[in-house]
C-alpha positions in Angstrom: 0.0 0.0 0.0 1.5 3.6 -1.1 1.0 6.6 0.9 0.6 9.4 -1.1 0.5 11.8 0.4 4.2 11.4 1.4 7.1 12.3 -0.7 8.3 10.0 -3.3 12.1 11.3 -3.6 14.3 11.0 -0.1 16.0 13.8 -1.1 13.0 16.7 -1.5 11.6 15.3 2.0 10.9 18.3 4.1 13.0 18.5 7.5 9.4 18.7 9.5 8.7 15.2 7.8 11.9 14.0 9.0 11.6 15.4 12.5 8.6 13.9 12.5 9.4 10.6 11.5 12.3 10.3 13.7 10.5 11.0 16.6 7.6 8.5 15.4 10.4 6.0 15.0 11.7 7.0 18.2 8.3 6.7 20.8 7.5 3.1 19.2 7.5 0.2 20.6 10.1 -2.2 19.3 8.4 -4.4 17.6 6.5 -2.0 16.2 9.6 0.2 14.1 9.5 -2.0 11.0 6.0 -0.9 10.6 6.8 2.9 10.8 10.3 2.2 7.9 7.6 0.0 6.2 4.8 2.7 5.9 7.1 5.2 4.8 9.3 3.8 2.6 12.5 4.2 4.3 15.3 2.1 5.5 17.0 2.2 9.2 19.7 4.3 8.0 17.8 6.9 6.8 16.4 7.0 10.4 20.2 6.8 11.6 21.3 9.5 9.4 17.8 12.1 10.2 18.3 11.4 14.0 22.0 12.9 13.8 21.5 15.6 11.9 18.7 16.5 14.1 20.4 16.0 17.2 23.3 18.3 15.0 20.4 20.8 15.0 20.5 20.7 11.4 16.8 20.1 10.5 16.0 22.4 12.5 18.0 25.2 11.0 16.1 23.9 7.7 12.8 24.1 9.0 10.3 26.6 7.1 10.7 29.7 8.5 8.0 31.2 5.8 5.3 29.5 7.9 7.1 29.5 11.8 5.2 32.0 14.2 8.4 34.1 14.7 8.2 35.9 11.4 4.6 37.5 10.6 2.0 36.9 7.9 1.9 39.9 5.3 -1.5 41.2 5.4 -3.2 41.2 2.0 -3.4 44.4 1.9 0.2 44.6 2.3 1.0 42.3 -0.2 -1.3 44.1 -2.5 0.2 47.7 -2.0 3.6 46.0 -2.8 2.9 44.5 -6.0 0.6 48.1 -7.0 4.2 49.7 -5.8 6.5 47.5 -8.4 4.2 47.9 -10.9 4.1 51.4 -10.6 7.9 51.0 -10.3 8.3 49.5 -13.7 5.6 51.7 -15.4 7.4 54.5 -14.8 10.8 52.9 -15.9 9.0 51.7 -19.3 7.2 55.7 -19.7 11.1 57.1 -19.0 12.3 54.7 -21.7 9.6 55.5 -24.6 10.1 59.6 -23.7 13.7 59.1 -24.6 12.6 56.9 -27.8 9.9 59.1 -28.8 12.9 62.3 -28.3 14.9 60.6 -30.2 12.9 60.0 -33.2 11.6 63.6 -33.0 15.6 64.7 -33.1 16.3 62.1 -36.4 13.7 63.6 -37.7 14.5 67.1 -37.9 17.5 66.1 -39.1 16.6 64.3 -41.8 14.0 67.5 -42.7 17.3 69.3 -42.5 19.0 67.5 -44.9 16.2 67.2 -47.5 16.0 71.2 -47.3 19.6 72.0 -47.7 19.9 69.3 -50.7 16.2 70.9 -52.0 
């Protein structure tokens, strides 16, 4: 039976899933840790290897920090006024650019009246 709604690829496993599972594997019974590496797809080395990184306080340095309470939620209004603020950003770098163009092609063309004048 496949659980799906865990990671397929060891590698992309979140470090929550790993905590997690190490502490799963951790608080069973002894008889009862095949079942946990069976269920998730995982060998005792995995285990093994999460458990020292997490006791290394690795994991925990890799933990989500977009989500942790520490850091807090941008209101939608926020996030609103900042995207309206790079848009207007960029609007006004694209209206500074086409000035210069249209300036440009007023100045070649006066010249080229210029020319057609003097050679008139």
């Amino acid at each position: 039976m496949i659980n799906d709604n865990q990671p397929k690829n060891l590698v992309n496993r979140p470090p929550g899933y790993k905590l997690r599972i190490v502490a799963e594997y951790d608080a069973a019974p002894k008889n009862e840790k095949g079942a946990v590496l069976r269920r998730e797809w995982l060998c005792h080395s995995h285990v093994k290897e999460w458990r020292v990184a997490r006791d290394a306080g690795a994991l925990e340095k890799l933990a989500d920090k977009r989500t942790s309470p520490a850091r807090p939620k941008r209101s939608a209004a926020g996030t609103a006024n900042e995207k309206l603020r790079r848009e207007n950003e960029r609007l006004k770098r694209e209206l500074a650019r086409n000035k210069a163009a249209l300036e440009v092609m007023g100045k070649a063309s006066a010249l080229l009246e210029m020319i057609s004048e003097s050679a008139g």
